[in-house]
N, CA, C and O atoms as CSV, one atom per row, in Angstrom:
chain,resi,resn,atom,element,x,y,z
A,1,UNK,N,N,141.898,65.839,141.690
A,1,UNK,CA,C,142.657,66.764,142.502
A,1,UNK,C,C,142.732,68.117,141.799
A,1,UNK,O,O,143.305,68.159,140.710
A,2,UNK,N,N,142.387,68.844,142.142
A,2,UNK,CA,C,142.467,70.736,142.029
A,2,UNK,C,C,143.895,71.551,142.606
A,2,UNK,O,O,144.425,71.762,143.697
A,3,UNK,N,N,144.080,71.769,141.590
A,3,UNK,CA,C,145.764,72.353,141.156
A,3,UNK,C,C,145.922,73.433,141.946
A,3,UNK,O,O,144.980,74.215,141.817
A,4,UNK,N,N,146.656,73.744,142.632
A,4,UNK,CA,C,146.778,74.975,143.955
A,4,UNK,C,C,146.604,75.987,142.656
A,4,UNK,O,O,146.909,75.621,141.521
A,5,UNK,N,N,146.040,77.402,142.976
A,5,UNK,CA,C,145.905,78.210,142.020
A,5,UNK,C,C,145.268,78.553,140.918
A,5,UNK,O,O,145.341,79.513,140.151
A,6,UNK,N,N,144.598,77.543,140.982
A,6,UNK,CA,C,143.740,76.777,139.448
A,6,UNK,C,C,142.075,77.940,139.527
A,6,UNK,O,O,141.096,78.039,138.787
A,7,UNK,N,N,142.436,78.529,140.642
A,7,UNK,CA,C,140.808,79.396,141.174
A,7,UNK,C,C,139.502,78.478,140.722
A,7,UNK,O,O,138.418,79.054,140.636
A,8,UNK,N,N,139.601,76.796,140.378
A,8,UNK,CA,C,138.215,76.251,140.645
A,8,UNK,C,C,138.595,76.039,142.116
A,8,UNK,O,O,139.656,76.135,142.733
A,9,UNK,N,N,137.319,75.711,142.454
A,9,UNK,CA,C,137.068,75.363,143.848
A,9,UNK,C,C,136.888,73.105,143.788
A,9,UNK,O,O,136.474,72.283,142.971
A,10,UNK,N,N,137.461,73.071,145.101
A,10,UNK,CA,C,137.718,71.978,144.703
A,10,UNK,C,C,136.690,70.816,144.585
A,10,UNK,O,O,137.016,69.653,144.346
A,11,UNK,N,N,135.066,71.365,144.828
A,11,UNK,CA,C,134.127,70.705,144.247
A,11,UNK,C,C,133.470,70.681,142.526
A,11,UNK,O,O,132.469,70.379,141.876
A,12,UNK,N,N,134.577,71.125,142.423
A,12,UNK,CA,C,134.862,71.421,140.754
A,12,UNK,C,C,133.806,72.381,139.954
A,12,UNK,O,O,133.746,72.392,138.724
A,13,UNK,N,N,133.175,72.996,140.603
A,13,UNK,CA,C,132.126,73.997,140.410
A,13,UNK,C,C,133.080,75.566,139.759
A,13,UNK,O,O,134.153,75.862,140.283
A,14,UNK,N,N,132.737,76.061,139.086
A,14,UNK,CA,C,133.257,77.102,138.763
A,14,UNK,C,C,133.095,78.622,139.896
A,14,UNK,O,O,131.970,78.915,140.300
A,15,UNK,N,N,133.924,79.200,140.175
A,15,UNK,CA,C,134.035,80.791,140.642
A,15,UNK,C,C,133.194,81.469,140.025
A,15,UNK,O,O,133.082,81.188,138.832
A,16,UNK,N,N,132.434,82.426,140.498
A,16,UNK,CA,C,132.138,83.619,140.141
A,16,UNK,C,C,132.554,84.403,138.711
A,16,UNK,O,O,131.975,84.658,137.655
A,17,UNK,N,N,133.707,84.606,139.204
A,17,UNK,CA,C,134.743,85.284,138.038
A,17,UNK,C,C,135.014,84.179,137.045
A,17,UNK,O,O,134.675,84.726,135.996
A,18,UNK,N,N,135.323,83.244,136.799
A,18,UNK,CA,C,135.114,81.795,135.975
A,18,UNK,C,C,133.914,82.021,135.103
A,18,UNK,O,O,133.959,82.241,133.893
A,19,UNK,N,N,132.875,81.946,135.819
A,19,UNK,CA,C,131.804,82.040,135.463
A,19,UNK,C,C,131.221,83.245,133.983
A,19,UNK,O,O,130.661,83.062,132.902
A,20,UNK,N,N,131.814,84.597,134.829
A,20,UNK,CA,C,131.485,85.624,133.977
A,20,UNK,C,C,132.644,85.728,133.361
A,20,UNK,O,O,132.438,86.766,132.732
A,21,UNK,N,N,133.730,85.398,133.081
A,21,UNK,CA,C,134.386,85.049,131.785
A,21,UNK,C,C,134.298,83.734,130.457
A,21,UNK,O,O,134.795,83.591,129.340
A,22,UNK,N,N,133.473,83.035,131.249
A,22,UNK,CA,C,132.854,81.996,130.242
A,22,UNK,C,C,131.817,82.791,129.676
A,22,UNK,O,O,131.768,82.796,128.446
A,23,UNK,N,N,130.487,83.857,130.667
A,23,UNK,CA,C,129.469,84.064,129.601
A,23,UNK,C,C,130.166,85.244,128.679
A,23,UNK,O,O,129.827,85.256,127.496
A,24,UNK,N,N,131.075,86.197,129.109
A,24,UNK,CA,C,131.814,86.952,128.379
A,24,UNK,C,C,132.237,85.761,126.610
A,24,UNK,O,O,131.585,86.008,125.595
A,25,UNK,N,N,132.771,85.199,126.598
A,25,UNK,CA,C,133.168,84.202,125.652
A,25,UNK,C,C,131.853,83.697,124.824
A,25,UNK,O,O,131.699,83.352,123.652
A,26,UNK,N,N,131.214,83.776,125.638
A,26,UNK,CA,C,129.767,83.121,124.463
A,26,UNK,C,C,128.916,84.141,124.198
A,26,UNK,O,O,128.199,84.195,123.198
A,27,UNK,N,N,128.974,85.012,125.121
A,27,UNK,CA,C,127.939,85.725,124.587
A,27,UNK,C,C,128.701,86.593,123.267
A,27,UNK,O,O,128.031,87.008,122.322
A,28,UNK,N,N,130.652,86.855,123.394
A,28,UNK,CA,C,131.162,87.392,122.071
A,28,UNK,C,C,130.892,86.421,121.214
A,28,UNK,O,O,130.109,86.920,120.407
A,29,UNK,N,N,131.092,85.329,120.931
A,29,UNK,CA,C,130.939,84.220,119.949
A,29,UNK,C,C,128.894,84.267,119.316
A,29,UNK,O,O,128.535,84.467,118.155
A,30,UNK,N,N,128.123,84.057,120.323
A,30,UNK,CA,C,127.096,84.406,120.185
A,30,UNK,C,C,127.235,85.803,118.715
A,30,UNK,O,O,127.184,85.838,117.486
A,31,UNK,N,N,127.378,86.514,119.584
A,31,UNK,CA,C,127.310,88.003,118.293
A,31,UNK,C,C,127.986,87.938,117.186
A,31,UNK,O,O,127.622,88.222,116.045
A,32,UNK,N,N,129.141,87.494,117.626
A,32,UNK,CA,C,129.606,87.371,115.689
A,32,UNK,C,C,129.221,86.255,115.008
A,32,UNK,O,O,129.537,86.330,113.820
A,33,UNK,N,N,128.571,85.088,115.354
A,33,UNK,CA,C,127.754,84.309,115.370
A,33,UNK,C,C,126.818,84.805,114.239
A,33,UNK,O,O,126.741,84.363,113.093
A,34,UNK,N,N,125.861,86.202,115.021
A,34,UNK,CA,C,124.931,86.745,114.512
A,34,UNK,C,C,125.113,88.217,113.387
A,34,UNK,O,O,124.281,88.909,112.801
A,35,UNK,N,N,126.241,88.239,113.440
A,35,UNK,CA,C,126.815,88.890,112.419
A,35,UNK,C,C,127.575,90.516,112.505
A,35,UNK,O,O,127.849,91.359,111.652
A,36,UNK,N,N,127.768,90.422,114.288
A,36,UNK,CA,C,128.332,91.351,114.697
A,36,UNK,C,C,130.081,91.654,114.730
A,36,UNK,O,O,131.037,90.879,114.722
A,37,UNK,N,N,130.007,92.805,114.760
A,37,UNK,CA,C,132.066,92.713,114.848
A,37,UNK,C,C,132.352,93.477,116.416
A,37,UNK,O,O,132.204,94.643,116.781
A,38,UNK,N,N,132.868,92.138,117.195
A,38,UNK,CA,C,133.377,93.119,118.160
A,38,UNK,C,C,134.543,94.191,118.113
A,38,UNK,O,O,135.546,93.977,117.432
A,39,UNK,N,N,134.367,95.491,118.944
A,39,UNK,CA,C,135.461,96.419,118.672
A,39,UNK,C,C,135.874,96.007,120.071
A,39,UNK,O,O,136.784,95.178,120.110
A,40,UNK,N,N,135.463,96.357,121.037
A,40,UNK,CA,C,136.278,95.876,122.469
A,40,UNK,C,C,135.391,95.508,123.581
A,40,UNK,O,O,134.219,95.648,123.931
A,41,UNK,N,N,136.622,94.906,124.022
A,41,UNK,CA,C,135.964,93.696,124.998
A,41,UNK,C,C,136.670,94.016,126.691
A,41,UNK,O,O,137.854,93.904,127.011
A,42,UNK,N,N,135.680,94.370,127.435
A,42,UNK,CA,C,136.416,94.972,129.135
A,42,UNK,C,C,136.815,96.175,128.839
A,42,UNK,O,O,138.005,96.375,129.081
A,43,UNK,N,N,136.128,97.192,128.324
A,43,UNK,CA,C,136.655,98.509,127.705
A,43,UNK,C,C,136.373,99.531,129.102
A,43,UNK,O,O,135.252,99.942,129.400
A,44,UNK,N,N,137.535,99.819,129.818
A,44,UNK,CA,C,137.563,100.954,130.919
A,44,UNK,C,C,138.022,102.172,130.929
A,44,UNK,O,O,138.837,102.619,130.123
A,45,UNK,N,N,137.463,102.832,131.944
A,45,UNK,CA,C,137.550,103.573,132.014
A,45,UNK,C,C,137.352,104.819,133.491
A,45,UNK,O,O,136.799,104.339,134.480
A,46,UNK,N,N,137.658,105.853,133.553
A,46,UNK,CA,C,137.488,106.601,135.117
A,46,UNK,C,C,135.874,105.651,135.426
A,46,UNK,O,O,135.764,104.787,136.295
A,47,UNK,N,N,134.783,106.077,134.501
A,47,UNK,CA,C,133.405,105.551,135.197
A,47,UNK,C,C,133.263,104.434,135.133
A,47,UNK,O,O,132.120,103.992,135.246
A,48,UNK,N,N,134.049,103.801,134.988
A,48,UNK,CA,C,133.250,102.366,134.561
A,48,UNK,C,C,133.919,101.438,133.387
A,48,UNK,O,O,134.945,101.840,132.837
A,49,UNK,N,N,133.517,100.597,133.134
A,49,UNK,CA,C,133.641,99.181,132.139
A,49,UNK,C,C,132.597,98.709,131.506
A,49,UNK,O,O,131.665,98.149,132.082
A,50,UNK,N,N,132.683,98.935,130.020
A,50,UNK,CA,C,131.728,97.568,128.990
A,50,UNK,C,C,131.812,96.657,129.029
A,50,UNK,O,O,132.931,96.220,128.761
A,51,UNK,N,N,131.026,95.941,129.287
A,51,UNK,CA,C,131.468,94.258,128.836
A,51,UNK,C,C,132.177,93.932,127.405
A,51,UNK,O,O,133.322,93.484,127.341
A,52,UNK,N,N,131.535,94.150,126.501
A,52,UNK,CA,C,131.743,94.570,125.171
A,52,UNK,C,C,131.158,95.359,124.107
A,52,UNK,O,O,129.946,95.567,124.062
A,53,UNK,N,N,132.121,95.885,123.097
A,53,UNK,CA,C,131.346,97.119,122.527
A,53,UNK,C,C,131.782,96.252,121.090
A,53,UNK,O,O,132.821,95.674,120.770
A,54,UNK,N,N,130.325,96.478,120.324
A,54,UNK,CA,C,130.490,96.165,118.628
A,54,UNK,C,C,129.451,97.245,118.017
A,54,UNK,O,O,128.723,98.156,118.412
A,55,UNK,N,N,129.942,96.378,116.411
A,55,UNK,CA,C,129.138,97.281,115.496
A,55,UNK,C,C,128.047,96.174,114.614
A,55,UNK,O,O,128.395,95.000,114.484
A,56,UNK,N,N,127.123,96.512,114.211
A,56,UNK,CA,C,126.648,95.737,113.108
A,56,UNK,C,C,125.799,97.350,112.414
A,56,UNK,O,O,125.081,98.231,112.888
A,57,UNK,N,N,126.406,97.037,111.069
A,57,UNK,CA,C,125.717,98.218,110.231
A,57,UNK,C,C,126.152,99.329,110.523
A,57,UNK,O,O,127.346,99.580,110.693
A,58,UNK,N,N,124.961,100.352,110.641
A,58,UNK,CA,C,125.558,101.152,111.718
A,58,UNK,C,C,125.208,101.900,112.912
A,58,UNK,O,O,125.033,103.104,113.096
A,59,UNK,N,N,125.147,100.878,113.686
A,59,UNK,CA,C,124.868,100.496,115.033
A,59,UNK,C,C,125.778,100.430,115.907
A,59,UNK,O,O,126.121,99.248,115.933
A,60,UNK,N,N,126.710,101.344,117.059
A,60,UNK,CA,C,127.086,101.263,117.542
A,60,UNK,C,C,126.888,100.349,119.278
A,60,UNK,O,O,126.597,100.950,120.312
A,61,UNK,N,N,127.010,99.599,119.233
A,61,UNK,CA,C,126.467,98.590,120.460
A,61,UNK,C,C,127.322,98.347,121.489
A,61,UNK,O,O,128.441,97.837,121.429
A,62,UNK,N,N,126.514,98.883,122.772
A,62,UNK,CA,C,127.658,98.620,124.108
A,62,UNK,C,C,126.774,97.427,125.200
A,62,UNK,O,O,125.970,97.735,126.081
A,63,UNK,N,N,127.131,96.300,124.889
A,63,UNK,CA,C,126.305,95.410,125.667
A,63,UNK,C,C,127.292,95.213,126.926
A,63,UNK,O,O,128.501,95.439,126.988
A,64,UNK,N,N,126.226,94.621,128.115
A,64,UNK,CA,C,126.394,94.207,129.238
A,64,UNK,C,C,126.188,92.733,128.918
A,64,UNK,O,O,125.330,92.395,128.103
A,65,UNK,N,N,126.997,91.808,129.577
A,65,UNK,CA,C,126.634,90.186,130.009
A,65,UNK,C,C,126.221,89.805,131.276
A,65,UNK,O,O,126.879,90.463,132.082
A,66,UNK,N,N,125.676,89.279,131.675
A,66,UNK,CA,C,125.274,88.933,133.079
A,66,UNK,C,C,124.946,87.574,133.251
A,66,UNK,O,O,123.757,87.270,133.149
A,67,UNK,N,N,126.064,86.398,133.576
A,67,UNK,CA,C,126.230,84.928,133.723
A,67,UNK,C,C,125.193,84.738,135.299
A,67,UNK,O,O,125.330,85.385,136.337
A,68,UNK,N,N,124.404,83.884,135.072
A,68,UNK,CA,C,124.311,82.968,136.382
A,68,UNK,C,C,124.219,81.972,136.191
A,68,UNK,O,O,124.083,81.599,135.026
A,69,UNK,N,N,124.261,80.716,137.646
A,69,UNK,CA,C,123.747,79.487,137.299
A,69,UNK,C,C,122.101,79.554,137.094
A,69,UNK,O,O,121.249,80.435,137.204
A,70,UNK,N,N,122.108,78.738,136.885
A,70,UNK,CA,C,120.541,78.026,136.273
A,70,UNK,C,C,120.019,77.574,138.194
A,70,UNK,O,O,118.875,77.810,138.585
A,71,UNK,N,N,120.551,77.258,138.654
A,71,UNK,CA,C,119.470,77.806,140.493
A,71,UNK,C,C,120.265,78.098,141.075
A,71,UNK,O,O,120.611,77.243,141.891
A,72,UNK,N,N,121.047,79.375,141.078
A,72,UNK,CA,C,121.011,79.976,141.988
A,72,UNK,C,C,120.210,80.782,142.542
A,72,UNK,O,O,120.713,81.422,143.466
A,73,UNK,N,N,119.030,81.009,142.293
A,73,UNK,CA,C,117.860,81.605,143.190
A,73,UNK,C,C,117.900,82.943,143.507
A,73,UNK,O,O,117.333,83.478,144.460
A,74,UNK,N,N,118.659,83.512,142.593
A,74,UNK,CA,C,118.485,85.392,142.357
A,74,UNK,C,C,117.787,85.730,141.535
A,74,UNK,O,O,117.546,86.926,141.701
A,75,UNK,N,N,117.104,85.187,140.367
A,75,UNK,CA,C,116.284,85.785,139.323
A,75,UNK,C,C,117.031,85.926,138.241
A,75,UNK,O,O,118.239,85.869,138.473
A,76,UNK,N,N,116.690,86.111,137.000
A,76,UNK,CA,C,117.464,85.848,135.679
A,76,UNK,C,C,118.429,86.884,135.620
A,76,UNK,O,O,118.342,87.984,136.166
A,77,UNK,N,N,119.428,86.422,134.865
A,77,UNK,CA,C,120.767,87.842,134.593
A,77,UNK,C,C,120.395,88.610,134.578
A,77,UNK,O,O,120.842,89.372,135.435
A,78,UNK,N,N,119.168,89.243,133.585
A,78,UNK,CA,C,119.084,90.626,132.909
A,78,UNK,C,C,118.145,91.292,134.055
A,78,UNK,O,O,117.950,92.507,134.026
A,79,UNK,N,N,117.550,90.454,135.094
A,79,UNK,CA,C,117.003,91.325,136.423
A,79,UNK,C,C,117.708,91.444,137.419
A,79,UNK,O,O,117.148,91.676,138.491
A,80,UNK,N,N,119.593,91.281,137.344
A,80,UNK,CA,C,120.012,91.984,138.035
A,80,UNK,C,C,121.374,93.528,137.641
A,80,UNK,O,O,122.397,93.862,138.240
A,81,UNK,N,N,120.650,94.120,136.319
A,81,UNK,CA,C,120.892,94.969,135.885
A,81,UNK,C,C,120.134,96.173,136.117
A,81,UNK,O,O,119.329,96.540,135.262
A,82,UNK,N,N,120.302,96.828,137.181
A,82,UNK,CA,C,119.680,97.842,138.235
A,82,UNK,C,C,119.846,99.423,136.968
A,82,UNK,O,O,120.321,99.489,135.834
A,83,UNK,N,N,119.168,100.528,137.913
A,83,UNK,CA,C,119.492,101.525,137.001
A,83,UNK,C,C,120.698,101.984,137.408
A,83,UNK,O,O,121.213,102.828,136.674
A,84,UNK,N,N,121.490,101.544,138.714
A,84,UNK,CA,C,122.725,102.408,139.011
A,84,UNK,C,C,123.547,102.004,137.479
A,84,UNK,O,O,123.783,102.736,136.517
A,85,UNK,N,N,123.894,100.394,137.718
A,85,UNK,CA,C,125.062,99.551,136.171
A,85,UNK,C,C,124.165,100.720,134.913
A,85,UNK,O,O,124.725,101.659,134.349
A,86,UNK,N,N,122.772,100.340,134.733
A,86,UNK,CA,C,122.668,101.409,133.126
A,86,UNK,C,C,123.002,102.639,133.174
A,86,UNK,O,O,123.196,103.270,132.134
A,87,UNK,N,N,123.127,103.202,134.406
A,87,UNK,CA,C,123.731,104.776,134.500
A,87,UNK,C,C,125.399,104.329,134.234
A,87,UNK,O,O,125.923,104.972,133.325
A,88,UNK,N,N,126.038,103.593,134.728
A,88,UNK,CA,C,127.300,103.515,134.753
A,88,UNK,C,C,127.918,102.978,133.247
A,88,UNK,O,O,129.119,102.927,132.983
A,89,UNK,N,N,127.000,102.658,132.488
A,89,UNK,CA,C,126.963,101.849,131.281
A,89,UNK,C,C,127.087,102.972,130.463
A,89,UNK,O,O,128.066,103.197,129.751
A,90,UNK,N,N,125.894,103.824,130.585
A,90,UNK,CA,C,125.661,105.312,129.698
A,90,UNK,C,C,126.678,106.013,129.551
A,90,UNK,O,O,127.159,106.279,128.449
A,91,UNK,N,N,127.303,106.548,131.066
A,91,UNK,CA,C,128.166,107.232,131.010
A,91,UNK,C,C,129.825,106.818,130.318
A,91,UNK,O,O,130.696,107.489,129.765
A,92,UNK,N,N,129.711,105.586,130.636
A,92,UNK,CA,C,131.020,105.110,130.328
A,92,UNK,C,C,131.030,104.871,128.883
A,92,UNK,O,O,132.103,104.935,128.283
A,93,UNK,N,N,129.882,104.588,128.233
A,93,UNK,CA,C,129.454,104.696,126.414
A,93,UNK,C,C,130.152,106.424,126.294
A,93,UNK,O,O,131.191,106.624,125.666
A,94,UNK,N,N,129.689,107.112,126.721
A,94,UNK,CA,C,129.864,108.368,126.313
A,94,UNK,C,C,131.303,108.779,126.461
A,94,UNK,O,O,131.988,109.374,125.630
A,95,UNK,N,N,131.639,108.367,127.639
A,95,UNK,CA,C,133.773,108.762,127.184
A,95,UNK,C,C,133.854,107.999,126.261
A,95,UNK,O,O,134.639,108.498,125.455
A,96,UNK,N,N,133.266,106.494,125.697
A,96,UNK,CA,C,134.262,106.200,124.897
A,96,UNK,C,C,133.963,106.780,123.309
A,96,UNK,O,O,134.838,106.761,122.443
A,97,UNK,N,N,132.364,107.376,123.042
A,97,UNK,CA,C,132.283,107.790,121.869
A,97,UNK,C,C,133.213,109.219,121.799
A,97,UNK,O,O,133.597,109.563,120.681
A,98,UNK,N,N,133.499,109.874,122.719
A,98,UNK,CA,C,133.988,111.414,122.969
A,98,UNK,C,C,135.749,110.479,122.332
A,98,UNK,O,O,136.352,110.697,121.281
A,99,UNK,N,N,136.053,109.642,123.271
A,99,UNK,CA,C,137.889,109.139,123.099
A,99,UNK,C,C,137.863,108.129,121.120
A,99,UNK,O,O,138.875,107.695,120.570
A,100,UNK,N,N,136.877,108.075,120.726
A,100,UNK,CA,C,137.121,106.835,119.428
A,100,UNK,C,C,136.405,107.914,118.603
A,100,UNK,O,O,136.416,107.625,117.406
A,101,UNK,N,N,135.986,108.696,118.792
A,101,UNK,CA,C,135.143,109.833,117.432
A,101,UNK,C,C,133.910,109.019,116.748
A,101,UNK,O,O,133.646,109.187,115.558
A,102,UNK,N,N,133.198,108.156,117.545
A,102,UNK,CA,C,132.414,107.745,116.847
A,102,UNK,C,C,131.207,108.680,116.864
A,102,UNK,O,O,130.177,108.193,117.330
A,103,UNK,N,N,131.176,109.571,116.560
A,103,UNK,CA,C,129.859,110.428,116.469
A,103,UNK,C,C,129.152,110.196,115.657
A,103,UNK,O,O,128.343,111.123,115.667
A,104,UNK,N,N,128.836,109.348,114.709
A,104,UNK,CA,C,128.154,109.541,113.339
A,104,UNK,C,C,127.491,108.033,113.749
A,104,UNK,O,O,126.931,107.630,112.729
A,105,UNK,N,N,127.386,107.373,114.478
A,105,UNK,CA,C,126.670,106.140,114.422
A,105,UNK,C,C,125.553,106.062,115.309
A,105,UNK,O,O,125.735,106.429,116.470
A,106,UNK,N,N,124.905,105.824,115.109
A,106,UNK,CA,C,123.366,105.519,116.072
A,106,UNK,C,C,124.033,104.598,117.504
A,106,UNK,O,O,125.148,104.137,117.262
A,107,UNK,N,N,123.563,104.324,118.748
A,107,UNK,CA,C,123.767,104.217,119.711
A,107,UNK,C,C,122.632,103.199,120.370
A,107,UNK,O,O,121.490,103.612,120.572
A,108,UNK,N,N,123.113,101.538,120.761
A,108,UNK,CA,C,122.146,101.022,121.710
A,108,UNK,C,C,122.997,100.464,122.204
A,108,UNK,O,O,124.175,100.226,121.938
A,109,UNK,N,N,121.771,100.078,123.607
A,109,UNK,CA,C,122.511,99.489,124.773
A,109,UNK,C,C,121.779,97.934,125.101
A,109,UNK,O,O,120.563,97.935,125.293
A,110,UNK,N,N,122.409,96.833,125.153
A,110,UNK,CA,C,122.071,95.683,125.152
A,110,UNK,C,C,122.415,95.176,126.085
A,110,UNK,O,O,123.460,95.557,126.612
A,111,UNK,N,N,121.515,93.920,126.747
A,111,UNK,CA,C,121.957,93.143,127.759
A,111,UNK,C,C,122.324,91.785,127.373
A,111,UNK,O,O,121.144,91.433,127.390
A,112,UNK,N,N,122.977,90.642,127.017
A,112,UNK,CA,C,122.759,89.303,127.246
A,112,UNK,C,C,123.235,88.706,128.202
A,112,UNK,O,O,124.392,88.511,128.573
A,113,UNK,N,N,121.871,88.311,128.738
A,113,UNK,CA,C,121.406,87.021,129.536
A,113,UNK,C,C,122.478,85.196,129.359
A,113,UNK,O,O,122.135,84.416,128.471
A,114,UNK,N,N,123.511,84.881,130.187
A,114,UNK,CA,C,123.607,83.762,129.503
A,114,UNK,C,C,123.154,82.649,131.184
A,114,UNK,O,O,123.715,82.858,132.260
A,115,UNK,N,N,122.478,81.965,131.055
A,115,UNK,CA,C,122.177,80.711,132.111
A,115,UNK,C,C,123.450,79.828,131.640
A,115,UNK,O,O,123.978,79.837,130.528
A,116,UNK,N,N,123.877,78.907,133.008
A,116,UNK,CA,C,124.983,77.979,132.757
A,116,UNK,C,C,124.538,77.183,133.910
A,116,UNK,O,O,123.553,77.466,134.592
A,117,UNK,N,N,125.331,76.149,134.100
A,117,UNK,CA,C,124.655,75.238,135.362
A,117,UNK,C,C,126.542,75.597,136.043
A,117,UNK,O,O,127.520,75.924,135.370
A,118,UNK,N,N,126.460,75.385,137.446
A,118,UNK,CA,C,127.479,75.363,138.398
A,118,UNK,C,C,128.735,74.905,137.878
A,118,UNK,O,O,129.662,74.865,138.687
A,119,UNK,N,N,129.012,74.464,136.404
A,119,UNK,CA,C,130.191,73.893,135.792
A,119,UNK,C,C,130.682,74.362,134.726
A,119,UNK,O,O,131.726,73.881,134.286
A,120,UNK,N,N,130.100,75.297,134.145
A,120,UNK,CA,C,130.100,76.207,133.093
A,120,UNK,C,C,129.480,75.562,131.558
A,120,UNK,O,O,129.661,75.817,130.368
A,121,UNK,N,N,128.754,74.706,132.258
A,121,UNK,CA,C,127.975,73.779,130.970
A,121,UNK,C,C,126.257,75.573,130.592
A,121,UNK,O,O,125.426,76.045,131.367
A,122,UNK,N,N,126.627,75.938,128.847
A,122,UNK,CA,C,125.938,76.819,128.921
A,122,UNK,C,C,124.551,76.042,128.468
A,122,UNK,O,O,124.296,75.076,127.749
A,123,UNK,N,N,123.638,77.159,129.430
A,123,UNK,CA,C,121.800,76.188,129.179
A,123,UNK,C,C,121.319,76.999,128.123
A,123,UNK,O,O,120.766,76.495,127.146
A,124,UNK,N,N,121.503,78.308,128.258
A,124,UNK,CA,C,120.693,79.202,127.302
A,124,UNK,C,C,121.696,80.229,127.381
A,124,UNK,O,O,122.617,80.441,128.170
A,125,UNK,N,N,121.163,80.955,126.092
A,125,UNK,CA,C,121.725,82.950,125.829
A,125,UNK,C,C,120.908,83.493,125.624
A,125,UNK,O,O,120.221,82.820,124.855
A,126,UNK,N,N,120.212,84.883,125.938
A,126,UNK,CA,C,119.065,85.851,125.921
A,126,UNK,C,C,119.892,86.815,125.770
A,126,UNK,O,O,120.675,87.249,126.614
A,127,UNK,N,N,119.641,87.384,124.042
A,127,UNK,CA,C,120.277,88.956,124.346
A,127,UNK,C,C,118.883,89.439,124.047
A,127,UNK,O,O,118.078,88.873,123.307
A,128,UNK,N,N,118.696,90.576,124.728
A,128,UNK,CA,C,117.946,92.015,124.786
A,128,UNK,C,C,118.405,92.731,124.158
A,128,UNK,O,O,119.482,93.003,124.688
A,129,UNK,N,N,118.245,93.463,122.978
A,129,UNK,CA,C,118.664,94.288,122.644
A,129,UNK,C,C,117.552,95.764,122.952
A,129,UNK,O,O,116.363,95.765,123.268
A,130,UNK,N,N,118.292,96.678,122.762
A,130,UNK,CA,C,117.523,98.163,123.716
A,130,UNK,C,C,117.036,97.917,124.977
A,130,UNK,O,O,115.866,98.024,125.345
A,131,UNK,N,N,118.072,97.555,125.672
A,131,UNK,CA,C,117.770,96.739,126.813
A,131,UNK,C,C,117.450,97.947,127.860
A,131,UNK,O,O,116.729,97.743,128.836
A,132,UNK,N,N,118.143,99.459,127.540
A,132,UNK,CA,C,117.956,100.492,128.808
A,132,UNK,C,C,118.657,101.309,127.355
A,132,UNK,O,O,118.935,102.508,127.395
C-alpha cells in the first residue's frame, strides 16, 4: 500500500522528480567518489539552475545530471541536453562566478549521464566532462 503523499505512484515505480533527485545523489557521491568537492548543489538563480557546482584542483565545474530509465525510449541523458539548457547553463555559470568572485579558476561544463531502471535501481553513470 502507497502512503497518500508519498509522490511514488502506486505501481511503485518512481516519479520523474524521484527520479532526478536520486541521479542528483549519485551522480554527487559519484564525484567526490572521484575526488571532487562539491560547492553547491540546485544553485539558482534569475537565469537558471546548476545541478551542481564543484572544484577539483583548479577547476571550477558546473555539471548538469540528466536521470532516465534504462527504456524509456528517448535516447541517453546526455542527448537530451539541447543548446537552449547549455546556453542556460553558461549564463547561469556566469552570475554565479560574477556573485562568489571566482575569477581566478579555469571553467568547465560537464554532463553526467545516470541510467536507472523504473525503481531507482542505478544501471550505469556517464560523466562527460567538457561536455559543451
Amino acid at each position: 500500500m502507497v502512503e497518500q503523499g508519498s509522490g511514488q505512484k502506486p505501481s511503485g515505480k518512481l516519479t520523474r522528480q524521484q527520479k532526478g533527485k536520486i541521479g542528483e545523489e549519485e551522480a554527487c557521491r559519484w564525484l567526490v567518489n572521484q575526488g571532487y568537492s562539491i560547492l553547491q548543489r540546485n544553485w539558482r538563480c534569475r537565469s537558471g539552475e546548476v545541478d551542481i557546482i564543484a572544484v577539483r584542483e583548479d577547476l571550477l565545474i558546473f555539471v548538469e545530471v540528466r536521470s532516465r530509465s534504462s527504456n524509456s525510449g528517448f535516447g541517453t541523458p546526455q542527448e537530451s541536453v539541447d543548446q537552449r539548457k547549455m546556453q542556460q547553463v553558461r549564463s547561469t555559470a556566469g552570475v554565479y562566478i560574477q556573485m562568489s568572485g571566482e575569477h581566478t579558476r579555469q571553467i568547465r561544463f560537464d554532463v553526467i549521464a545516470v541510467m536507472m531502471n523504473h525503481f531507482g535501481k542505478i544501471m550505469s553513470i556517464n560523466h562527460l566532462e567538457n561536455a559543451f
